[in-house]
TITI-989673 format. One line per 8 residues: their letters; for each residue x, y, z of N, C-alpha, C. Coordinates in Angstrom, 2 decimals, padded with zeros to 5 digits, always signed. Last residue first. Example, Ala and Ser with C-alpha at 12.3 -4.5 7.8 and 13.67 -1.06 7.14 Angstrom:
TITI-989673
sa) +012.85 -002.25 +007.08 +013.67 -001.06 +007.14 +012.90 +000.03 +007.87 ~ +013.19 -005.69 +007.80 +012.30 -004.50 +007.80 +013.20 -003.30 +007.80
***
This chain:
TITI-989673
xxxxxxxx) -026.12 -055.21 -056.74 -026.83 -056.26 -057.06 -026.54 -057.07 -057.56 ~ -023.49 -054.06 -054.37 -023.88 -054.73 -055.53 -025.30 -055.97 -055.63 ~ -024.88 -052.20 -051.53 -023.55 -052.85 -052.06 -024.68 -053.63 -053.21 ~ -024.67 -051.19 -047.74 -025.29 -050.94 -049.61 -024.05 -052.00 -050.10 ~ -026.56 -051.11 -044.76 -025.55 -051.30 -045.45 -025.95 -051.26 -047.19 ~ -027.17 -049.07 -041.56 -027.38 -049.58 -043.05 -026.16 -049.78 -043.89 ~ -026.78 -048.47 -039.15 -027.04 -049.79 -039.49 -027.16 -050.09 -040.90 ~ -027.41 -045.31 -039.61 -026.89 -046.25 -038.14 -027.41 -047.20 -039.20
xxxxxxxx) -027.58 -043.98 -042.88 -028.44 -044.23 -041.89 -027.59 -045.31 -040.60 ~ -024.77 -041.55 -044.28 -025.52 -043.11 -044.00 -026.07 -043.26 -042.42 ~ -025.33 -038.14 -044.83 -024.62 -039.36 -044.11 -025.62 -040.77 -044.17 ~ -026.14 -037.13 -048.28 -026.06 -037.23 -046.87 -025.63 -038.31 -046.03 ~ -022.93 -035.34 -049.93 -024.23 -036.60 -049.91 -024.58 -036.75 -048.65 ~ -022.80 -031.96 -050.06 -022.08 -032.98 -049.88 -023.79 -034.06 -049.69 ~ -023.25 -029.67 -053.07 -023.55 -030.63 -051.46 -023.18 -031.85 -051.85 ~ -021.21 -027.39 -054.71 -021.76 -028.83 -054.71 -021.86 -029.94 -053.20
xxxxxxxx) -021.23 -025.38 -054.10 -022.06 -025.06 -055.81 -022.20 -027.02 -055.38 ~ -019.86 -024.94 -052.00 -020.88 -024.59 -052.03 -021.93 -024.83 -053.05 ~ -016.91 -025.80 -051.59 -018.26 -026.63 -051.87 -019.75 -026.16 -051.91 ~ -015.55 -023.73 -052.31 -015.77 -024.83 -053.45 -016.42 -025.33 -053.10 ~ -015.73 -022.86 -050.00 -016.09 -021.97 -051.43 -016.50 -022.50 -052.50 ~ -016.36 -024.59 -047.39 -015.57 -024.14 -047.91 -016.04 -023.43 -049.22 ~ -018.81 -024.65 -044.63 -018.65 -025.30 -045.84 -017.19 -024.26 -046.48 ~ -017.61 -024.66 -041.12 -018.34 -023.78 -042.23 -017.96 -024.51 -043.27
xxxxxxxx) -017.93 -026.39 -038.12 -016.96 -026.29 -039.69 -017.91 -025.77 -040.51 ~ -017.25 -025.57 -035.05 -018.04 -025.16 -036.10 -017.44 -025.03 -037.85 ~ -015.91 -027.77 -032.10 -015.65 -026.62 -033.16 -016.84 -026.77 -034.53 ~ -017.06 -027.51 -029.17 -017.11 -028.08 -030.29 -016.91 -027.64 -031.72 ~ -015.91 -025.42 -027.35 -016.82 -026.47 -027.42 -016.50 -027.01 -028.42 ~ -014.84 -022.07 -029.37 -015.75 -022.73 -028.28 -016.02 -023.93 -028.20 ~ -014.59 -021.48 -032.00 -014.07 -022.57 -031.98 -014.45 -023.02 -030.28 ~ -016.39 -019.15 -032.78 -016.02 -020.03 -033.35 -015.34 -021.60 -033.07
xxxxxxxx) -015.09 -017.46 -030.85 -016.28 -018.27 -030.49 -016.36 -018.99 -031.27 ~ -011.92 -017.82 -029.57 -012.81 -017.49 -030.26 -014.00 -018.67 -030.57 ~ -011.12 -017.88 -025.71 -011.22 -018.76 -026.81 -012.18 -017.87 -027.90 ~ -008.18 -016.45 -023.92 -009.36 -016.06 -025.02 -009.51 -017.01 -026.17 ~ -007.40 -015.77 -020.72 -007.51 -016.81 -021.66 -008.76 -016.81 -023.16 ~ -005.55 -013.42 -019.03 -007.01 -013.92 -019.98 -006.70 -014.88 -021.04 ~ -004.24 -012.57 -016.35 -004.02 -013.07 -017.50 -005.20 -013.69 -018.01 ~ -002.03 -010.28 -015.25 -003.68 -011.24 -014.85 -003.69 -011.50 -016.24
xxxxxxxx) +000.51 -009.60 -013.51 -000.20 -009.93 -014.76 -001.53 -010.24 -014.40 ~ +001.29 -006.70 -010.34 +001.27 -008.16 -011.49 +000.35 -008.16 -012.51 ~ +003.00 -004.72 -009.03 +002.51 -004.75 -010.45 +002.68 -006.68 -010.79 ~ +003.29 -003.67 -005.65 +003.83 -004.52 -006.66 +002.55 -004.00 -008.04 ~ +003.70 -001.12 -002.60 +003.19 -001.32 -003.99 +004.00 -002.72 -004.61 ~ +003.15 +000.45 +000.45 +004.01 -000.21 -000.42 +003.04 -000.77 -001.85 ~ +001.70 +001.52 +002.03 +002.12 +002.80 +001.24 +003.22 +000.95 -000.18 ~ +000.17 +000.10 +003.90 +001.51 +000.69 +004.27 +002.06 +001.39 +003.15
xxxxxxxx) -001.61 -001.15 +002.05 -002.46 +000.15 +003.30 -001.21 +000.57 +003.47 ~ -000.47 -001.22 -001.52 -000.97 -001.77 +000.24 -001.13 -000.61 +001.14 ~ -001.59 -001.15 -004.48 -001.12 -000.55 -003.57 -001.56 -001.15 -002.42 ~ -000.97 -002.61 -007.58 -001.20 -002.85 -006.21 -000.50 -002.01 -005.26 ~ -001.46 -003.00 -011.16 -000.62 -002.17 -010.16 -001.29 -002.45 -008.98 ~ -001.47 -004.88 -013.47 -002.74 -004.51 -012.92 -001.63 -004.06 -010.98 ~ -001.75 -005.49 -017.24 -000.51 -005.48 -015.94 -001.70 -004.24 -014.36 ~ -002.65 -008.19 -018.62 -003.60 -006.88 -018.28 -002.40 -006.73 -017.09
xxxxxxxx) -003.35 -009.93 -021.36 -002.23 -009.59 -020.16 -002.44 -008.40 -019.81 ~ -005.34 -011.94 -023.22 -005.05 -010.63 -023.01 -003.88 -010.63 -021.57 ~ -005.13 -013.83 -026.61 -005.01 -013.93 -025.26 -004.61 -012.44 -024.94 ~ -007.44 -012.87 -029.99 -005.87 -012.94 -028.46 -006.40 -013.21 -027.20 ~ -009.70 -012.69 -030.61 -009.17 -014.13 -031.00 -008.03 -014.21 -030.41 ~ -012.33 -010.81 -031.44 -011.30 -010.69 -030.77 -010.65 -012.03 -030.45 ~ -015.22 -010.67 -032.31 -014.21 -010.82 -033.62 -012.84 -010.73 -033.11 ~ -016.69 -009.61 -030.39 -017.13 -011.26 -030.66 -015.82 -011.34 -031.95
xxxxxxxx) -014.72 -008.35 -027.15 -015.41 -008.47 -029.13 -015.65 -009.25 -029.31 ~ -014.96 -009.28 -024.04 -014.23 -009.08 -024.99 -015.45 -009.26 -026.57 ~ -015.37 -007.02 -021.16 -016.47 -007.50 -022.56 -015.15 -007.87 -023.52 ~ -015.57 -007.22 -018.25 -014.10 -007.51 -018.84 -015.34 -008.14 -020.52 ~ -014.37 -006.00 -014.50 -015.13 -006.23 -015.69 -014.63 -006.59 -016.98 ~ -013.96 -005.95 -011.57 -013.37 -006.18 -012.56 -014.05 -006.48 -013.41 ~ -013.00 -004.50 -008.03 -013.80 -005.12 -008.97 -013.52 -005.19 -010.56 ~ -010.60 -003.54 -006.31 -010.77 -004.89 -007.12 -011.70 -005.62 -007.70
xxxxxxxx) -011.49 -000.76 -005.42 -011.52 -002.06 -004.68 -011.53 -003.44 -005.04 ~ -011.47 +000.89 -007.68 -010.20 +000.54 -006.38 -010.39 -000.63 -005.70 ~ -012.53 -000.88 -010.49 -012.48 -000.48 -009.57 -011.65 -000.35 -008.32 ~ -011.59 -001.50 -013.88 -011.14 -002.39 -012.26 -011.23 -000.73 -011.18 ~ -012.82 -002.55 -017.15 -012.76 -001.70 -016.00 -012.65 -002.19 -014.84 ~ -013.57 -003.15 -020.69 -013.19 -003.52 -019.25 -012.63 -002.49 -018.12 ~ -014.43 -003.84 -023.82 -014.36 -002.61 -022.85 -013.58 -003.52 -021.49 ~ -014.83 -003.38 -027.61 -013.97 -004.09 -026.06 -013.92 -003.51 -024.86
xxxxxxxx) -014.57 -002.70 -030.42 -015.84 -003.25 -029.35 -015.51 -003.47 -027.87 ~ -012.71 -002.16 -031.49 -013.89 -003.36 -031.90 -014.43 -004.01 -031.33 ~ -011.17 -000.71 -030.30 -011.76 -000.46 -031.29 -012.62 -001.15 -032.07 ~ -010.28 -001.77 -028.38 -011.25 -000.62 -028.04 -011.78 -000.62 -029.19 ~ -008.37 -003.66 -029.76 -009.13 -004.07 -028.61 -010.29 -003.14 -028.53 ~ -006.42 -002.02 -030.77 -007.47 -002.39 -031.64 -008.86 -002.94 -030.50 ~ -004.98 -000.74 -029.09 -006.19 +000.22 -029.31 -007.37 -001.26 -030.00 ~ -004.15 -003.70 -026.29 -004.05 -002.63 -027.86 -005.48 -001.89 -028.02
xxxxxxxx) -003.29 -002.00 -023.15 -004.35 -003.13 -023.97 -004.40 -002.23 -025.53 ~ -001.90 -000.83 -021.90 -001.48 -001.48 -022.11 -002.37 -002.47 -023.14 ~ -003.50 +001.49 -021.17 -002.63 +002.14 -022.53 -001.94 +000.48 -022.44 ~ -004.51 +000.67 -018.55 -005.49 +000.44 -019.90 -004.67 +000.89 -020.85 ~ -004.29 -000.65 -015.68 -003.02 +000.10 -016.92 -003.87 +000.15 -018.54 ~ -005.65 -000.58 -013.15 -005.54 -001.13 -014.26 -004.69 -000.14 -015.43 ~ -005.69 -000.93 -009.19 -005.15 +000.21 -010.49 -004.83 -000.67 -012.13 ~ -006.21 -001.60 -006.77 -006.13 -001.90 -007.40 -006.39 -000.53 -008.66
xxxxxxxx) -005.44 -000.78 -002.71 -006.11 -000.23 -004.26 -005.55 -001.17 -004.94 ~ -006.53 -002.30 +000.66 -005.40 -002.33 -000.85 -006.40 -001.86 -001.64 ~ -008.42 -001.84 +002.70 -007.60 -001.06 +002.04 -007.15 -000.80 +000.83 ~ -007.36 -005.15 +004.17 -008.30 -004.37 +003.84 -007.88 -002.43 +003.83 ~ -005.22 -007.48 +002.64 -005.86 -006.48 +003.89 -006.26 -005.75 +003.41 ~ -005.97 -010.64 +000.58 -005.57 -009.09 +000.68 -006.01 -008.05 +002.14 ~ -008.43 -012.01 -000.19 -007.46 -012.33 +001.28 -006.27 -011.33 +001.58 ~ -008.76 -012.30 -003.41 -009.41 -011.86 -002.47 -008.03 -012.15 -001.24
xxxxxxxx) -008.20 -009.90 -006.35 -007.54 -011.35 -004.94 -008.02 -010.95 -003.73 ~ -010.43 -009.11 -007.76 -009.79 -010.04 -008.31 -008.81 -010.87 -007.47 ~ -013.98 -009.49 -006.57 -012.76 -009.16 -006.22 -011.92 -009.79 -006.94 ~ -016.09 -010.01 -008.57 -015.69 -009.13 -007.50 -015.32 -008.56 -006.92 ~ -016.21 -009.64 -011.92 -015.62 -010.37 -010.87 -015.94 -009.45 -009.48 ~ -018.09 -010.44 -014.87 -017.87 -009.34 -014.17 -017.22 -010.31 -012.69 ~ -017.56 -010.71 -018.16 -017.58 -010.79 -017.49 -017.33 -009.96 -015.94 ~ -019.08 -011.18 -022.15 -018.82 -010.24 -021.10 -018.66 -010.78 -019.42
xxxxxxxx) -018.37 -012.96 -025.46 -018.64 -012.72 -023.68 -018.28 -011.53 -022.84 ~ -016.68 -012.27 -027.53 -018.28 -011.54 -027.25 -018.99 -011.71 -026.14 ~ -015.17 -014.66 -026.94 -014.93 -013.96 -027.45 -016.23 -013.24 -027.38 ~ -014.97 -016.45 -023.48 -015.19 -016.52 -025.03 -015.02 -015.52 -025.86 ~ -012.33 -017.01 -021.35 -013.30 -016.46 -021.78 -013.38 -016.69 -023.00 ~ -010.89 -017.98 -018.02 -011.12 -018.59 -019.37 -012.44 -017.27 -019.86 ~ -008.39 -016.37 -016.60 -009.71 -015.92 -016.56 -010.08 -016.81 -017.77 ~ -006.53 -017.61 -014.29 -006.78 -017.37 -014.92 -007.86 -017.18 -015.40
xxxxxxxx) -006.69 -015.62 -011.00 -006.53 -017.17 -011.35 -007.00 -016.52 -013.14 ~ -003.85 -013.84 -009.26 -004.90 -013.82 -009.79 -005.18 -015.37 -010.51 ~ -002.74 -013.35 -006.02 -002.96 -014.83 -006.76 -003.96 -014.86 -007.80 ~ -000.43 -011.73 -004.41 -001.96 -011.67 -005.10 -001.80 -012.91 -005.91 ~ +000.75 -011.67 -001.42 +001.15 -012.07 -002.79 -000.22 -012.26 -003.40 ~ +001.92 -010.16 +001.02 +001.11 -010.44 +000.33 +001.47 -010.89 -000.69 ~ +004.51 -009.65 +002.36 +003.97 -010.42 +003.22 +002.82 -010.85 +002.13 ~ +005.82 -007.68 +000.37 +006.19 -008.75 +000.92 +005.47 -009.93 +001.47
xxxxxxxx) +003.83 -005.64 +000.31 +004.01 -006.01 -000.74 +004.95 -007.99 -000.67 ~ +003.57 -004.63 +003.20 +002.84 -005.72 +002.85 +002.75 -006.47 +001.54 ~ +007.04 -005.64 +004.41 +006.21 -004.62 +003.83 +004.88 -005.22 +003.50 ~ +008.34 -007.33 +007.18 +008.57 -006.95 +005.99 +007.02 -005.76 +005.43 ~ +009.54 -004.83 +010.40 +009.69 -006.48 +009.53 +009.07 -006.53 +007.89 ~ +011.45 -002.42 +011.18 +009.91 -003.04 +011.28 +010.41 -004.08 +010.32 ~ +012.71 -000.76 +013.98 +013.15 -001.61 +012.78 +011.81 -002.23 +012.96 ~ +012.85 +002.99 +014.86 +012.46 +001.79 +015.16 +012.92 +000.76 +013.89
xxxxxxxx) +014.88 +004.61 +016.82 +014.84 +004.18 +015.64 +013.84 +003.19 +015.92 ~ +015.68 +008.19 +018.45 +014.58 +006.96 +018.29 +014.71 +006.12 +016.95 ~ +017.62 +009.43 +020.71 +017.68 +009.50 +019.15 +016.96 +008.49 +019.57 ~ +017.65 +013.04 +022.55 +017.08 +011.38 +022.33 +017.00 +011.67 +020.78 ~ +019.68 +015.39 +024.03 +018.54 +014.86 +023.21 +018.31 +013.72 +023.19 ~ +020.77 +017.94 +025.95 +020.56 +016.35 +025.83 +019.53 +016.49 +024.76 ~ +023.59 +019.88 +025.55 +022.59 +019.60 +025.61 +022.02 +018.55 +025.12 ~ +026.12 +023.07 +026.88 +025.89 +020.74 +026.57 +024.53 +020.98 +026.62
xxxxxxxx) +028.86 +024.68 +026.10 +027.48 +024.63 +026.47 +027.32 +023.16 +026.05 ~ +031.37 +025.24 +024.64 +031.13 +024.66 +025.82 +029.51 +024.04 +026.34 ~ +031.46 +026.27 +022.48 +031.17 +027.38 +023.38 +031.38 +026.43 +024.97 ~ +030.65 +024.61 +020.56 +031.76 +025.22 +020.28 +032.11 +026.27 +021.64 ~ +028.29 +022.28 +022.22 +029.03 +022.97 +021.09 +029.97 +023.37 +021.29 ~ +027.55 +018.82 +022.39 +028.90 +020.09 +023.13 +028.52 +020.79 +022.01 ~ +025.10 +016.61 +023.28 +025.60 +017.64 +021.79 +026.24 +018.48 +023.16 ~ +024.32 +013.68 +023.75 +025.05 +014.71 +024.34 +025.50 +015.68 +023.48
xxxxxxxx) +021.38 +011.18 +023.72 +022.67 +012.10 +022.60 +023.09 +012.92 +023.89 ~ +020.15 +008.05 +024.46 +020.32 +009.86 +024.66 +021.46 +010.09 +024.21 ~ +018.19 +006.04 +022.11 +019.34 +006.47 +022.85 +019.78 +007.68 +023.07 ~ +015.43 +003.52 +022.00 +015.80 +004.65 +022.25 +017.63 +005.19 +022.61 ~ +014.19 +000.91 +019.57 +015.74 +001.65 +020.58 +015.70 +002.99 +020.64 ~ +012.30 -001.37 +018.26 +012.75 -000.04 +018.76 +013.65 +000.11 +019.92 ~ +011.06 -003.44 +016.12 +011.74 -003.87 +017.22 +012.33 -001.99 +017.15 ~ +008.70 -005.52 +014.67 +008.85 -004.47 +014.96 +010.14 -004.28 +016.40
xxxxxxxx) +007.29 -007.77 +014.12 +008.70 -007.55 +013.51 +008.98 -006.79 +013.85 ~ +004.92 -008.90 +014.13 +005.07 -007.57 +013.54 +006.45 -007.47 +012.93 ~ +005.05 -011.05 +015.62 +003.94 -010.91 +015.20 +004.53 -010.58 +013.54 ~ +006.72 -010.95 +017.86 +006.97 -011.67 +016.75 +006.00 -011.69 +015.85 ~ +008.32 -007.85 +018.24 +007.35 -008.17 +018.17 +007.49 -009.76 +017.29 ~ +011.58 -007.67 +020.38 +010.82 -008.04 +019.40 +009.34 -008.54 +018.86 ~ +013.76 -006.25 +022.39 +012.59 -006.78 +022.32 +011.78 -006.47 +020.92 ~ +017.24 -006.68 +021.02 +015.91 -006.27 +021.91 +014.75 -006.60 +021.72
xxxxxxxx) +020.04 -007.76 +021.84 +019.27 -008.22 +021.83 +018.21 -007.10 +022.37 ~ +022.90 -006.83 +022.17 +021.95 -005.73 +021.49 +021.14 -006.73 +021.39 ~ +023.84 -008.51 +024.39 +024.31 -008.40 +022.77 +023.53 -008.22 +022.00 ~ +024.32 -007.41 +026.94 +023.19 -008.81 +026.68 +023.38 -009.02 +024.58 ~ +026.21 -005.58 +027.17 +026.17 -007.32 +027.73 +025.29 -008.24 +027.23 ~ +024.70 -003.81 +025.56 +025.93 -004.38 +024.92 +025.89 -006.02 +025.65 ~ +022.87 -002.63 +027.13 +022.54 -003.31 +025.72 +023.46 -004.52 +025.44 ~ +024.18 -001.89 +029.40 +023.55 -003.09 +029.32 +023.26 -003.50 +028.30
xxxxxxxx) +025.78 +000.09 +027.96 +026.98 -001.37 +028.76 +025.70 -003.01 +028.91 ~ +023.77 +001.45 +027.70 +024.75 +001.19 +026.71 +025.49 -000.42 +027.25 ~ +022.93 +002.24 +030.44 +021.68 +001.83 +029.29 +023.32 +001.23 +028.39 ~ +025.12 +003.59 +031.44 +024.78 +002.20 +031.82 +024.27 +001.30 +031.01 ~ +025.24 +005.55 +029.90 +026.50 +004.66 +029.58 +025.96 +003.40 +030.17 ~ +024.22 +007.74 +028.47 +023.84 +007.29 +029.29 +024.34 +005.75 +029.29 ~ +025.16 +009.42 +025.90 +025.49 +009.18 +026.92 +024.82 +007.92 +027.67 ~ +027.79 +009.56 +022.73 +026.37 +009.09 +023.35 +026.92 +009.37 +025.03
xxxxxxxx) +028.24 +013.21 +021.43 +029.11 +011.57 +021.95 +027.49 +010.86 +022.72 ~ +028.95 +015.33 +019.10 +028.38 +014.49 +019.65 +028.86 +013.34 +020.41 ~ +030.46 +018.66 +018.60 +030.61 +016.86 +018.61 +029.69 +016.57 +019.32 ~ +031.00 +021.45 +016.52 +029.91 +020.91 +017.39 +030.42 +019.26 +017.56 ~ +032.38 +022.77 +014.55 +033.28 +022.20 +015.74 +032.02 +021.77 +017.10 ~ +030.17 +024.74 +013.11 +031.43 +024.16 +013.11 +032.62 +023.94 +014.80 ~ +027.13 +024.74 +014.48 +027.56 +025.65 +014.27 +028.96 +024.88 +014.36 ~ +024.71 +022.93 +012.12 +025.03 +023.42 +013.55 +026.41 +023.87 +013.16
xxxxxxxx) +022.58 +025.02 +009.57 +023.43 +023.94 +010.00 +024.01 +024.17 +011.60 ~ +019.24 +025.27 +008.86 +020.55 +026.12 +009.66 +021.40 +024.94 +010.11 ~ +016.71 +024.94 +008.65 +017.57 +024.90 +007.13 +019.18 +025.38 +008.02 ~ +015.44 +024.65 +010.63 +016.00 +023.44 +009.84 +016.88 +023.14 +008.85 ~ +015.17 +025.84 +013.59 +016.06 +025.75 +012.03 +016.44 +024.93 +011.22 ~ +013.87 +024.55 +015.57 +013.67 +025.66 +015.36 +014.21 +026.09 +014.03 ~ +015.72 +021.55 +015.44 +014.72 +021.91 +015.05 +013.68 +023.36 +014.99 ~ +018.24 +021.04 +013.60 +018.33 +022.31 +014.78 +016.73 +022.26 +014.25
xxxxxxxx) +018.63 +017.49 +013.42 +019.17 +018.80 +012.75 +018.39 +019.82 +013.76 ~ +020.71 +014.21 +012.85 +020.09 +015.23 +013.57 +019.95 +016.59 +012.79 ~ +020.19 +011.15 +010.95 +021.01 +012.85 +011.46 +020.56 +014.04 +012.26 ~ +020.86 +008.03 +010.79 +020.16 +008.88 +011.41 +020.96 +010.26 +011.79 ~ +021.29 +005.40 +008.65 +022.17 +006.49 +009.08 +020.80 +007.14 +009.80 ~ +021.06 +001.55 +008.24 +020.84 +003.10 +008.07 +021.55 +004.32 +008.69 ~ +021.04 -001.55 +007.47 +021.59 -000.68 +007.87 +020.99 +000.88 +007.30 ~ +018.88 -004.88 +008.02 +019.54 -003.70 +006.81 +020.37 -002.35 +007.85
xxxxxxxx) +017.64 -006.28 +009.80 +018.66 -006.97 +009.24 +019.20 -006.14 +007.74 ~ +014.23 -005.01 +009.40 +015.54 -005.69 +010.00 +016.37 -006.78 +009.04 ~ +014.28 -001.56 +008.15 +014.40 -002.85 +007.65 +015.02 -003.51 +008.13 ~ +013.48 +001.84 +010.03 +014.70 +000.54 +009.22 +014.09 -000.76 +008.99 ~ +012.47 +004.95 +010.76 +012.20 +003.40 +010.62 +012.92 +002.61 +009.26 ~ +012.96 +007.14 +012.54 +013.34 +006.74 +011.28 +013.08 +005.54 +011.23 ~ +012.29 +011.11 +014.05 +011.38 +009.48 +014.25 +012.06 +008.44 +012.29 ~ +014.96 +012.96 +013.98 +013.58 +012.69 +013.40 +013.39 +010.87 +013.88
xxxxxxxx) +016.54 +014.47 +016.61 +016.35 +013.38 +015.62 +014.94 +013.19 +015.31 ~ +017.56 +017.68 +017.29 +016.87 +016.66 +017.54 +016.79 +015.60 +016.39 ~ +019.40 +020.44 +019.12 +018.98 +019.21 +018.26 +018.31 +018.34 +018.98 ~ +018.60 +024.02 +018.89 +018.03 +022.62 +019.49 +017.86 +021.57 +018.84 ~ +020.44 +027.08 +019.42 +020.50 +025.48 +018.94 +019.43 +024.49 +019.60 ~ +020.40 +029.00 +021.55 +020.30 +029.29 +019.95 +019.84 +027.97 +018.63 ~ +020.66 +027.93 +023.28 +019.75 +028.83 +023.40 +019.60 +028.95 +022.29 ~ +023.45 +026.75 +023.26 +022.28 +025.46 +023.92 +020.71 +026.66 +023.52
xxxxxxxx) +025.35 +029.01 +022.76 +024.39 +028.04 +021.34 +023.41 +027.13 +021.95 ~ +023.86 +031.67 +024.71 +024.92 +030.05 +024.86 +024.21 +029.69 +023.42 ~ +024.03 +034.62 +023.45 +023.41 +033.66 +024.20 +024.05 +032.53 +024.03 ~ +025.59 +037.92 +024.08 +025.47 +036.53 +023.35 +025.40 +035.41 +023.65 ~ +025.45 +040.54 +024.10 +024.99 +039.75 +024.97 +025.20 +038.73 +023.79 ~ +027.68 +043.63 +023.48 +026.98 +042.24 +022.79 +026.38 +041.68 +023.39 ~ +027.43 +046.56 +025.28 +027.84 +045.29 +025.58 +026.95 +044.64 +024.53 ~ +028.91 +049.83 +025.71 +028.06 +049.06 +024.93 +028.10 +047.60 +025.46
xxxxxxxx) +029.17 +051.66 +028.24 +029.30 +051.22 +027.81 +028.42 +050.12 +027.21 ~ +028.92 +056.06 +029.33 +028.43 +054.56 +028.97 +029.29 +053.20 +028.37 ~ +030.38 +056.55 +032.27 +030.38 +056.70 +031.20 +030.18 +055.33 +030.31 ~ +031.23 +058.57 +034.54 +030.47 +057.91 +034.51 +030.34 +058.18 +032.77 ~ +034.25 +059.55 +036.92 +033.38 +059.61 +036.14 +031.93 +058.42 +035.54 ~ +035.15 +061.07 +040.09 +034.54 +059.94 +039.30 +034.45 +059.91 +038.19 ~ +037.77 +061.50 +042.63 +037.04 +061.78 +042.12 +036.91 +060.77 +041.04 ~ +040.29 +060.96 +044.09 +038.56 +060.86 +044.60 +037.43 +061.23 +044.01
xxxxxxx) +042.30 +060.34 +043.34 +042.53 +061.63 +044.15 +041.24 +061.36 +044.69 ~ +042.24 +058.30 +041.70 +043.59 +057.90 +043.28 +042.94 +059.10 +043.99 ~ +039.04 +057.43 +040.56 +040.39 +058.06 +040.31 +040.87 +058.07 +041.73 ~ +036.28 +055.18 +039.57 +037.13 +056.05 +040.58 +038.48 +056.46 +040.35 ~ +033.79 +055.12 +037.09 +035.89 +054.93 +036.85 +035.64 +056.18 +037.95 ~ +031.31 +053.11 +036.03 +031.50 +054.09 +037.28 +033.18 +054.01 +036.83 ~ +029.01 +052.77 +033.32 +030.12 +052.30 +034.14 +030.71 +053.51 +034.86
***
């Protein structure tokens, strides 16, 4: 810096200067992409995307702008366009961030609202499984009409040890295949809790449920002689048509 004096003469002598950039230079908000549940409520926050971990700087306000877009939403009474398919329904709106400095800068906030989940929209329909006891069975698919994708997940700490332990096996592939040996000495009904994941990340847990006849009693039930009668047979049955009686 130059300092003229009254008589005419100069000096020259340095000075320091801070430069300090507008926060619009330092700061850039933005909204993350947020998807809502129609007919539920949510919050959307902005944050300094070069910094995420950096809060904005105290006495920052927001106000919306683009007032026409607004006045028209409003007249028509936030009616927007709706997939009826999907459910899917999105709104864009431009932000105005002031900071503390004066400085202004635009952003866009995006929400979309999607309709239900596929845990919602699906419902697995396992059918009951009749089985014999020492039968082995194998399924395909356990529900079929499911979108394509869904995992299937079997909970095996839910089936008693004894089950394993006398013989018992079964197994459910991701793709809902299903196997299923019960023991020939196994005489419970089984409840197999069998977890569902959908292509959209959503999930339920239903039963499937086994119906377990022992073989023994299959069809026509099998009467074994009792203890006591063993030392004494029974008489044999009377011939169709014959009759007895006193001489």
């Amino acid at each position: 810096m130059v300092a003229e004096y009254p008589d005419g003469s100069s000096e020259i002598f340095p000075v320091t200067l801070n430069l300090i950039p507008e926060d619009t230079l330092v700061y850039d908000a933005v909204y993350k992409f947020k998807s809502i549940r129609t007919g539920s409520e949510d919050q959307i926050t902005p944050f300094v995307s070069n910094q995420p971990d950096v809060p904005f700087p105290a006495g920052t306000s927001f106000t919306l702008t683009g007032y026409y877009e607004i006045d028209q939403l409003r007249s028509a009474g936030w009616k927007f366009e709706l997939n009826p398919v999907t459910g899917e329904l999105s709104v864009t709106v431009p932000i105005s961030v002031i900071y503390p400095d004066g400085s202004r800068d635009n952003t866009i906030a995006t929400m979309e609202s999607v309709g239900p989940d596929d845990s919602e929209l699906f419902k697995p329909d396992f059918d009951l499984i009749p089985i014999k006891s020492g039968d082995y069975i194998e399924i395909g698919v356990l529900a079929p009409g499911l979108p394509a994708g869904t995992e299937f997940h079997l909970d095996y700490y839910a089936l008693p040890d004894r089950f394993f332990d006398l013989g018992g096996s079964t197994s459910l592939s991701g793709n809902g295949k299903f196997s299923l040996g019960v023991p020939l000495t196994w005489n419970d009904d089984l409840q197999l809790p069998i977890s569902i994941t959908f292509p959209d990340g959503s999930h339920t847990v239903e039963n499937l449920h086994v119906d377990v006849t022992p073989a023994n009693f299959a069809g026509n039930p099998i009467d074994e002689p009792k203890d006591d009668d063993k030392d004494h047979p029974q008489p044999a049955p009377k011939p169709s048509g014959s009759s007895f009686g006193s001489s």
